[in-house]
BAFI-113457 format. One record per residue: residue number from 0; x, y, z of N, C-alpha, C in turn. Coordinates in steps of 0.1 Angstrom, whole numbers, plus 2048, in hexadecimal, padded with zeros to 3 digits. Example, Ala and Ser with C-alpha at 12.3 -4.5 7.8 and 13.67 -1.06 7.14 Angstrom:
// BAFI-113457
0, 884, 7C7, 84E, 87B, 7D3, 84E, 884, 7DF, 84E
1, 880, 7EA, 847, 889, 7F5, 847, 881, 800, 84F
This chain:
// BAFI-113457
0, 6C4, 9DD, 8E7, 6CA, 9D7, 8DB, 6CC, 9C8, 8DE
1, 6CC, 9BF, 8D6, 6C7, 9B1, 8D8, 6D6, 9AC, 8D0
2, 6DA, 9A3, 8DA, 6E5, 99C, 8CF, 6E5, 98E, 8CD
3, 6E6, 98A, 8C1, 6E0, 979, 8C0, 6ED, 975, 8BC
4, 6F6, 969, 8C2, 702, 963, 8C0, 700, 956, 8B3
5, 709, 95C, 8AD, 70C, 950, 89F, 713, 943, 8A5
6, 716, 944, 8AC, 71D, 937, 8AE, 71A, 92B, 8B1
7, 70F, 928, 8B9, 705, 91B, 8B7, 702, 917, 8A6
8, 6FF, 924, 89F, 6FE, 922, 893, 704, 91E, 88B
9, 713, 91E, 888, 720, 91D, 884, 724, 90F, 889
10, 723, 907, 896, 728, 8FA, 89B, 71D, 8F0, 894
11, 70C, 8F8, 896, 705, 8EA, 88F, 70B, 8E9, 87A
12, 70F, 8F7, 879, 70A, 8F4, 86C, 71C, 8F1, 865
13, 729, 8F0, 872, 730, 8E6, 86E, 72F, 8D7, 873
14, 72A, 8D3, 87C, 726, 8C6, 880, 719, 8C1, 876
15, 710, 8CC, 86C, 70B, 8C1, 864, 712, 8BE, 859
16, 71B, 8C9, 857, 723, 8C6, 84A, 732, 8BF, 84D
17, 731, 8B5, 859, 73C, 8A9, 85C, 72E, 8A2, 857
18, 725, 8A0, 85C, 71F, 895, 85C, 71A, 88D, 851
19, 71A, 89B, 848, 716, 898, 838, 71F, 894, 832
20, 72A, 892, 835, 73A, 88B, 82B, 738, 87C, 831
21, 731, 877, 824, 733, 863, 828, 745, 85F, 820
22, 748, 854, 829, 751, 84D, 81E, 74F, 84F, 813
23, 756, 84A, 806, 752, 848, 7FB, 752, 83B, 7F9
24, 74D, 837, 7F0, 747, 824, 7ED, 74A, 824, 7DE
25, 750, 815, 7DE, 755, 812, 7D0, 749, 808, 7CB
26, 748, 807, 7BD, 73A, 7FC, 7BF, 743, 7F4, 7BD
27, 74E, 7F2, 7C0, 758, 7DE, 7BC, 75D, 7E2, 7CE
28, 758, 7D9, 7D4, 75D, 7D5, 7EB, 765, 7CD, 7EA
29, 765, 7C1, 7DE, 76B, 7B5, 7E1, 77A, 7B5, 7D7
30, 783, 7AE, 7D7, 78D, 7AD, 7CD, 781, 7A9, 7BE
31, 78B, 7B2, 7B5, 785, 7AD, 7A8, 791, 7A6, 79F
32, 78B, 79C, 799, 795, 796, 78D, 790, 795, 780
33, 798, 79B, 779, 797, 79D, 76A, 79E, 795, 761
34, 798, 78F, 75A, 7A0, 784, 74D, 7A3, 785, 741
35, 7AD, 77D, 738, 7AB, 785, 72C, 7A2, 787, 723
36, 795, 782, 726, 788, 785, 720, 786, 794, 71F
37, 78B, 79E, 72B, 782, 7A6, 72E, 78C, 7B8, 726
38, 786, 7BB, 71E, 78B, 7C3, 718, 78C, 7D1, 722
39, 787, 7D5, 72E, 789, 7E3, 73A, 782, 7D8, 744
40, 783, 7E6, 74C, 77D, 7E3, 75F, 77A, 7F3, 75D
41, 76F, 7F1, 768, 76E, 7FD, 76F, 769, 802, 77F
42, 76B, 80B, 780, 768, 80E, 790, 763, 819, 790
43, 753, 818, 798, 74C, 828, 797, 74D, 825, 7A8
44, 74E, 836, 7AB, 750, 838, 7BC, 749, 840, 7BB
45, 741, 845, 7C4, 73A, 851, 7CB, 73E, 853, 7DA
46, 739, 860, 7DC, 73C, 86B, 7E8, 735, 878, 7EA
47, 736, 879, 7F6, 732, 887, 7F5, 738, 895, 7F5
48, 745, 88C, 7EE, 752, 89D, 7EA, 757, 89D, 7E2
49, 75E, 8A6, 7DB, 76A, 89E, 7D0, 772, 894, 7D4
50, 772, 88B, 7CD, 77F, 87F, 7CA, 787, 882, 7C2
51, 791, 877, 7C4, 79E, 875, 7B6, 79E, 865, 7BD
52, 7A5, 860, 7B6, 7AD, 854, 7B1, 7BB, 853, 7B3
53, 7BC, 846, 7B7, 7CC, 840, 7B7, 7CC, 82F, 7B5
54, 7DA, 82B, 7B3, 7DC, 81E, 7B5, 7E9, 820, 7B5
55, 7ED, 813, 7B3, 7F8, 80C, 7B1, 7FF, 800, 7A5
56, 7F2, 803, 79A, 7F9, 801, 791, 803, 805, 788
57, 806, 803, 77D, 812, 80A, 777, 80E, 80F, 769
58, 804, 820, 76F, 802, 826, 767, 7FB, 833, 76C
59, 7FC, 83E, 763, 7FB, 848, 76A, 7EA, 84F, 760
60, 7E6, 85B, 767, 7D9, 862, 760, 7DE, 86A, 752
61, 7E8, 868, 74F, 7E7, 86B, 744, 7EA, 863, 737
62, 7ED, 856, 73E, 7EA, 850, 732, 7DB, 84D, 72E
63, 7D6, 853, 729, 7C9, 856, 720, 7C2, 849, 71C
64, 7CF, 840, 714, 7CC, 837, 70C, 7C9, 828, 711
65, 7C8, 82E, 721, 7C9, 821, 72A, 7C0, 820, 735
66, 7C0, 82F, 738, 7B1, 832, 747, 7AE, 840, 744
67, 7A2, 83B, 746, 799, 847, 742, 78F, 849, 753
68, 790, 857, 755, 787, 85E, 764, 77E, 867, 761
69, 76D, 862, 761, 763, 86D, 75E, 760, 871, 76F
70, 75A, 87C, 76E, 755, 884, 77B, 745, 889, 777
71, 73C, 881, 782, 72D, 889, 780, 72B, 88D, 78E
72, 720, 895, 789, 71D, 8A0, 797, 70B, 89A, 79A
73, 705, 893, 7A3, 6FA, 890, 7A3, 6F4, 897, 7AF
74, 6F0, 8A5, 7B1, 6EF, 8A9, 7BB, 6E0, 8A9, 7C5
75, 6D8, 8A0, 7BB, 6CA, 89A, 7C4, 6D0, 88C, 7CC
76, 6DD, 888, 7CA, 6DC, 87F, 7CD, 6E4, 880, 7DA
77, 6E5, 870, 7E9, 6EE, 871, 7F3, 6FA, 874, 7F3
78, 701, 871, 7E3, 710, 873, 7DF, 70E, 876, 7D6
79, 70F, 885, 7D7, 712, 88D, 7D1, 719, 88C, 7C4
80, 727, 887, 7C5, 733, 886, 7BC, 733, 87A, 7B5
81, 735, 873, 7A9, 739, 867, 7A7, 740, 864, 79F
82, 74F, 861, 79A, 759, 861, 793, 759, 852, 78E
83, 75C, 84F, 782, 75E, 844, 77D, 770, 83E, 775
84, 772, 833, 77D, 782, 831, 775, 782, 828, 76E
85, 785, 827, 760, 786, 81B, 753, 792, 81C, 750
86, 794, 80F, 753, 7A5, 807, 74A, 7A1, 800, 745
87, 7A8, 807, 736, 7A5, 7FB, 727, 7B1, 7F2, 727
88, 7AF, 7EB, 71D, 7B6, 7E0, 71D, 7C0, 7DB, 727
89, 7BA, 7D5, 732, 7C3, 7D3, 73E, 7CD, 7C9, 73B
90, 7DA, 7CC, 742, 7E4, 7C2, 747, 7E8, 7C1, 750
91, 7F0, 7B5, 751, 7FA, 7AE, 75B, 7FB, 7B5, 765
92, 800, 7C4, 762, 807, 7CC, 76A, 7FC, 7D6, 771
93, 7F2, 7D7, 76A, 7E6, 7E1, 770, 7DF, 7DB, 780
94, 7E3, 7CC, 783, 7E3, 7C4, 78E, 7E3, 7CF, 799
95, 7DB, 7D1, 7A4, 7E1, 7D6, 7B2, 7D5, 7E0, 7BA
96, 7D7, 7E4, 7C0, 7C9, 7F0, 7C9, 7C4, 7FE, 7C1
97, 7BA, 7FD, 7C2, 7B5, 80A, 7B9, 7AD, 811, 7C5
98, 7AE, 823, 7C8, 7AB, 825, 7D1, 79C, 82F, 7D2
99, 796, 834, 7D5, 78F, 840, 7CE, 790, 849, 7E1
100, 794, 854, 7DE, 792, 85B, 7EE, 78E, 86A, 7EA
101, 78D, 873, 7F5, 789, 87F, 7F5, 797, 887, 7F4
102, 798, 895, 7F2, 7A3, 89E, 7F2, 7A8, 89B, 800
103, 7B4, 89D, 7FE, 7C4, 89D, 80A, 7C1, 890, 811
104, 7BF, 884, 80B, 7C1, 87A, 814, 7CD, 875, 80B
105, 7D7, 871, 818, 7E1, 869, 815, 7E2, 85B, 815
106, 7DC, 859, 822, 7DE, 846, 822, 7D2, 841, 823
107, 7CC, 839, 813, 7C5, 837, 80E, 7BE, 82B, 817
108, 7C7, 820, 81A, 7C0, 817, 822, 7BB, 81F, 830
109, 7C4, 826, 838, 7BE, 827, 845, 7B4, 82F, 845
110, 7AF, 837, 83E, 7AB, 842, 843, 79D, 83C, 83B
111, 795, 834, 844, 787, 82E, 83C, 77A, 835, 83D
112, 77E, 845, 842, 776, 852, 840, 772, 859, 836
113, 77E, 853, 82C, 782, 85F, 824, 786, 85A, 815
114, 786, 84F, 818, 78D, 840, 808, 789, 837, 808
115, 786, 82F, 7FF, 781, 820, 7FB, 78D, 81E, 7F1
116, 78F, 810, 7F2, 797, 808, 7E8, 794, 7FD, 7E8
117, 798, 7F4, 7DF, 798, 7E8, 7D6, 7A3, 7E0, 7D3
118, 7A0, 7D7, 7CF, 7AF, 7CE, 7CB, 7AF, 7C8, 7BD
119, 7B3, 7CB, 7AE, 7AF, 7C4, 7A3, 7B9, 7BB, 79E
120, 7B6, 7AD, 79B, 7C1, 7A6, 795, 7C0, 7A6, 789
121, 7C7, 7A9, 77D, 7CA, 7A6, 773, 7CF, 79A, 76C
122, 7C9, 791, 765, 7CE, 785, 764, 7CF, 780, 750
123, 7D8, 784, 74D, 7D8, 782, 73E, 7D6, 775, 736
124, 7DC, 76A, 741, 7D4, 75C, 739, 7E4, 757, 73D
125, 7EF, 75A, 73A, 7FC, 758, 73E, 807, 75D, 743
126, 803, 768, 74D, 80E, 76C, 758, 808, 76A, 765
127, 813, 765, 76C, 80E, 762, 777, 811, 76C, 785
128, 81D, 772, 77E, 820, 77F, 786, 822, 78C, 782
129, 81C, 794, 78B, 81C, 7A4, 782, 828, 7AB, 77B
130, 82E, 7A6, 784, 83D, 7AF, 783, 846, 7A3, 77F
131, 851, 7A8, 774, 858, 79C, 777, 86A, 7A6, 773
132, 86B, 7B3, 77A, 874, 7BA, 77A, 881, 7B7, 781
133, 88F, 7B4, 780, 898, 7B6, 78A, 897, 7BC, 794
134, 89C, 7B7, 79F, 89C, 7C3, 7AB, 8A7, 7C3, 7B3
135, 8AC, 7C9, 7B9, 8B9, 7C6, 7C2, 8B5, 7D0, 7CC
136, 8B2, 7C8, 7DE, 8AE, 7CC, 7E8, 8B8, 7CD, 7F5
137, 8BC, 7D6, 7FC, 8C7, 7D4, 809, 8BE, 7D7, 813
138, 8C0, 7CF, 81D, 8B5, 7CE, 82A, 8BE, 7CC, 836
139, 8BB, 7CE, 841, 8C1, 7CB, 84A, 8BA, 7BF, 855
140, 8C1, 7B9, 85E, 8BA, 7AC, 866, 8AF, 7B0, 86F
141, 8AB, 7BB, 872, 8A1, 7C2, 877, 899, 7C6, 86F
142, 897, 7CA, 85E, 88D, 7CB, 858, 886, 7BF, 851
143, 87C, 7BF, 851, 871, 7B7, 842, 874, 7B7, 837
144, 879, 7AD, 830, 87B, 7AB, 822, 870, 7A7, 81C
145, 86C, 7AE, 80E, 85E, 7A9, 809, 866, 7AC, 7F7
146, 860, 79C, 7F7, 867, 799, 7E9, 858, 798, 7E3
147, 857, 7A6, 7DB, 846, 7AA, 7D2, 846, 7A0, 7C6
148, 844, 796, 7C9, 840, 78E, 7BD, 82E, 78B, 7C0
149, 82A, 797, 7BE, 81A, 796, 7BE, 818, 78E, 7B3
150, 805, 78A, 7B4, 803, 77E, 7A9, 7F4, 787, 7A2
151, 7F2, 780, 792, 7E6, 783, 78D, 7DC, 780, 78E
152, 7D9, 774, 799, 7CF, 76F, 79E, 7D3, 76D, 7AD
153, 7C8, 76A, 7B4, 7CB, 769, 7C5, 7CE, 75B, 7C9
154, 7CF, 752, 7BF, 7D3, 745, 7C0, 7DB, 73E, 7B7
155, 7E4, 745, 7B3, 7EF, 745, 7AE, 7FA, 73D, 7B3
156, 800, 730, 7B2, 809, 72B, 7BB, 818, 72F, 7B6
157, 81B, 736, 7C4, 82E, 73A, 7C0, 836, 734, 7C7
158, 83F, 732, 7C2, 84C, 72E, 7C9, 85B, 737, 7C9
159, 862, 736, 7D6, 86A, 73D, 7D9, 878, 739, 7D9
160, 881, 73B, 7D0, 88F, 736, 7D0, 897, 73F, 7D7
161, 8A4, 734, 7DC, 8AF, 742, 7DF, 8BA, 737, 7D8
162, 8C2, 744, 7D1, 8CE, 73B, 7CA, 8CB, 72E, 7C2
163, 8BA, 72C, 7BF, 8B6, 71F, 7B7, 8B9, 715, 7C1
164, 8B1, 719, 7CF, 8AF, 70B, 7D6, 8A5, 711, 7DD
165, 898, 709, 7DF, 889, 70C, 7E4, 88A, 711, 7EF
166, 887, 71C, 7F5, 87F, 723, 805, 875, 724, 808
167, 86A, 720, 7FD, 85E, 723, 7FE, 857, 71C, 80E
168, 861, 70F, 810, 857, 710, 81D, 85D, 714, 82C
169, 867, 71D, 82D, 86F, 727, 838, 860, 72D, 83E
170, 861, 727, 852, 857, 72A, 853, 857, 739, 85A
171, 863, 743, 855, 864, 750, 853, 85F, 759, 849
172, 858, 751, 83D, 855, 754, 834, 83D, 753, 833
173, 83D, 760, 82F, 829, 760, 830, 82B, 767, 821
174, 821, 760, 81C, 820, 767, 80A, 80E, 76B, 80F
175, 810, 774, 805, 801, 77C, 801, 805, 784, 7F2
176, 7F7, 77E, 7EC, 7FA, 783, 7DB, 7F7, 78F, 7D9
177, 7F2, 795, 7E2, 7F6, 7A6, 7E2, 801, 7AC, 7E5
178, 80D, 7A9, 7EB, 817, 7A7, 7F1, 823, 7A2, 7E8
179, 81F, 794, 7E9, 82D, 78D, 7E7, 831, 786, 7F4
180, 840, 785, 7F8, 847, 779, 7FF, 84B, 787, 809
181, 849, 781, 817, 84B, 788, 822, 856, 782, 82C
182, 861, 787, 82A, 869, 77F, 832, 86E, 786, 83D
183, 871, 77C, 84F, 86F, 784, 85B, 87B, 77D, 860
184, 880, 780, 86C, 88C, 780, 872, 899, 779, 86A
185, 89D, 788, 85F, 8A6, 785, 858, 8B6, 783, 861
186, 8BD, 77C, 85B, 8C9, 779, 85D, 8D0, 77E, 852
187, 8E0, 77D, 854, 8EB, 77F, 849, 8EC, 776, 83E
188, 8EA, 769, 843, 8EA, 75D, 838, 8DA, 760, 82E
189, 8D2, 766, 830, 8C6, 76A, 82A, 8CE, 76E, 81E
190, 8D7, 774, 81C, 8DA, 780, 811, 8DB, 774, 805
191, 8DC, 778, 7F8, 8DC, 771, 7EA, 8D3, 775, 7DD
192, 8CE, 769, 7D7, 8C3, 76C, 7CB, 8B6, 762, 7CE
193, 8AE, 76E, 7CC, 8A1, 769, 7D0, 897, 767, 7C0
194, 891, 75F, 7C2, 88B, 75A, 7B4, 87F, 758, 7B5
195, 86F, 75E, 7B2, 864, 75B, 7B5, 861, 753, 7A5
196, 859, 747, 7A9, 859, 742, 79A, 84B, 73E, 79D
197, 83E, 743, 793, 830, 740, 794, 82B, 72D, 78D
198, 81D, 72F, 78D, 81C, 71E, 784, 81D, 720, 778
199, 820, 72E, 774, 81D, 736, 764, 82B, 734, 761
200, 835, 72D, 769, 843, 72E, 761, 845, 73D, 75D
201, 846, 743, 764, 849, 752, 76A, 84C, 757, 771
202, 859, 762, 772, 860, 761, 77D, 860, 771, 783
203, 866, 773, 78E, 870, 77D, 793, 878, 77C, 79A
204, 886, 787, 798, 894, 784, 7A5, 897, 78F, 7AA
205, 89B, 78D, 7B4, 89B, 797, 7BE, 8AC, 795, 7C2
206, 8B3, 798, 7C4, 8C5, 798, 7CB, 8C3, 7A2, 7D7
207, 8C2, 798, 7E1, 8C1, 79C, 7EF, 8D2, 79E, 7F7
208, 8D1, 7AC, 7FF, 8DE, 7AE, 802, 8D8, 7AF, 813
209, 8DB, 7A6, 822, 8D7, 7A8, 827, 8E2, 7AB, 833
210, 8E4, 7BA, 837, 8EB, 7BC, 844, 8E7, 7BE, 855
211, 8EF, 7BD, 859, 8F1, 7BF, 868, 8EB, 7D0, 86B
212, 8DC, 7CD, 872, 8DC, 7DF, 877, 8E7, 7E6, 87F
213, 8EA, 7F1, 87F, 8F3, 7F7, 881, 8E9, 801, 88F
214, 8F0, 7FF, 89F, 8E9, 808, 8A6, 8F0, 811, 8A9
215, 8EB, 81F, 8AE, 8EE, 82B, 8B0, 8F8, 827, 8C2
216, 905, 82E, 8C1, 90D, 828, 8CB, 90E, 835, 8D6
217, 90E, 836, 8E3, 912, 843, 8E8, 921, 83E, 8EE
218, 923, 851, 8EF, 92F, 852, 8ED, 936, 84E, 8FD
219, 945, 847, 900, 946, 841, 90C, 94A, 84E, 913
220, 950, 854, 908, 957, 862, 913, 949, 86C, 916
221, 942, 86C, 916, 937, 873, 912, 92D, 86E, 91B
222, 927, 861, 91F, 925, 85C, 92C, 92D, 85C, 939
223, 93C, 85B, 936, 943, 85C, 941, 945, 86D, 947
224, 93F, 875, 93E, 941, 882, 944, 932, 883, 94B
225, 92A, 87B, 943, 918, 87E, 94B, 919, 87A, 958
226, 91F, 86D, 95A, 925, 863, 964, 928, 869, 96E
227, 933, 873, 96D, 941, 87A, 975, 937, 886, 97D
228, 935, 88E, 973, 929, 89A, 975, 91C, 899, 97E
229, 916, 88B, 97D, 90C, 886, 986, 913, 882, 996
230, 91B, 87A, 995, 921, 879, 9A2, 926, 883, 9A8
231, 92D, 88F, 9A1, 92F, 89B, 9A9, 922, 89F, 9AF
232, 918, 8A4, 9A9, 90A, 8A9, 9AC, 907, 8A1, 9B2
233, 908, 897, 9B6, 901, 88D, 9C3, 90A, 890, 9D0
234, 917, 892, 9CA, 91B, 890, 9D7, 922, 89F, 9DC
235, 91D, 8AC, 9D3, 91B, 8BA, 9DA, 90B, 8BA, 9DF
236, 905, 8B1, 9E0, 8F4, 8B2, 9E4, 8F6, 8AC, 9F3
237, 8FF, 8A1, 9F3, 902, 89C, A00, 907, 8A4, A0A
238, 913, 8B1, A07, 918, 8B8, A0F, 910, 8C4, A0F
């Protein structure tokens, strides 16, 4: 009686089906900008598995009235799958990364196996910043302060107040209009009101609260018994 083992069979035919899963590819690689001319945008992705979608703008899949997600199945083709995202009438606020990835990925940028993304600015003719919401931030002198005054264009000139007197050029301060204002070895005197004001005569404020980290202390009586206890054991090892 002859026995023929499956398992050579089973490793190629999971190693071709790794090798058949490509990234997915957005047809937009580069940042895109949209103006008020432009009544939608869209983004077709393909892959060779199911997708879904994400971003970071400020809106969700059910608003209907705003983004629309078709799904086709092209099965002669290398990718298989290819989903398409439309946002109508864009705004100010639709500004930011749009992702397209496969099932269970979490972190969209790292994982360049499994996700593609984009960057779209939104530019209506007169805002100059996306957001222009109150914020109130508490940080400590060990963390990064990032004051999100992202822009609708990537050349957008902003300026940074505290208390209505210029910081913009603190050379602790690095701006990126995906971002906003990055601020690094904070101090206590940092704390106040921060004010990003664009060339659009448009603003955002931020009321920065900035403390002293607090470190984890050990206990004296608690060393001095580890202390006490060690020297015994050294010195019953000696006798």
């Amino acid at each position: 009686m002859k026995v023929f083992s499956i398992l050579p069979v089973l490793l190629l035919w999971q190693v071709g089906s790794t090798w058949s899963i490509k990234p997915p590819r957005l047809n937009v690689t580069e940042e895109l900008i949209v103006g008020p001319q432009d009544e939608f945008f869209s983004l077709r992705c393909e892959g060779t598995a199911k997708m879904h979608w994400s971003w970071t703008a400020d809106f969700t899949e059910e608003d209907i009235d705003v983004v629309k997600i078709s799904y086709e199945n092209h099965p002669h083709s290398d990718y298989t799958y290819v989903s398409t995202l439309t946002v109508t009438k864009p705004q100010s606020i639709d500004t930011g990364f749009y992702f397209c990835a496969y099932e269970g990925v979490r972190d969209y940028k790292a994982n360049l196996e499994r996700a593609d993304h984009t960057y779209i600015y939104v530019f209506d003719g007169s805002q100059g910043l996306v957001n222009h919401d109150f914020t109130n931030k508490r940080v400590t002198t060990a963390d990064e302060l990032i004051i999100g005054c992202r822009t609708t264009l990537p050349n957008i000139t902003v300026e940074l107040f505290k208390n209505d007197e210029e910081v913009t050029g603190d050379t602790r301060l690095s701006f990126d209009p995906k971002i906003g204002f990055t601020y690094k070895n904070l101090e206590l005197q940092d704390s106040g009101m921060y004010e990003c004001r664009s060339q659009y005569n448009d603003s955002l404020s931020t009321l920065v609260s900035v403390v002293i980290r607090k470190f984890k202390t050990v206990s004296l009586h608690a060393f001095s018994f580890f202390f006490a206890r060690r020297n015994s054991t050294l010195w019953l090892c000696k006798n």
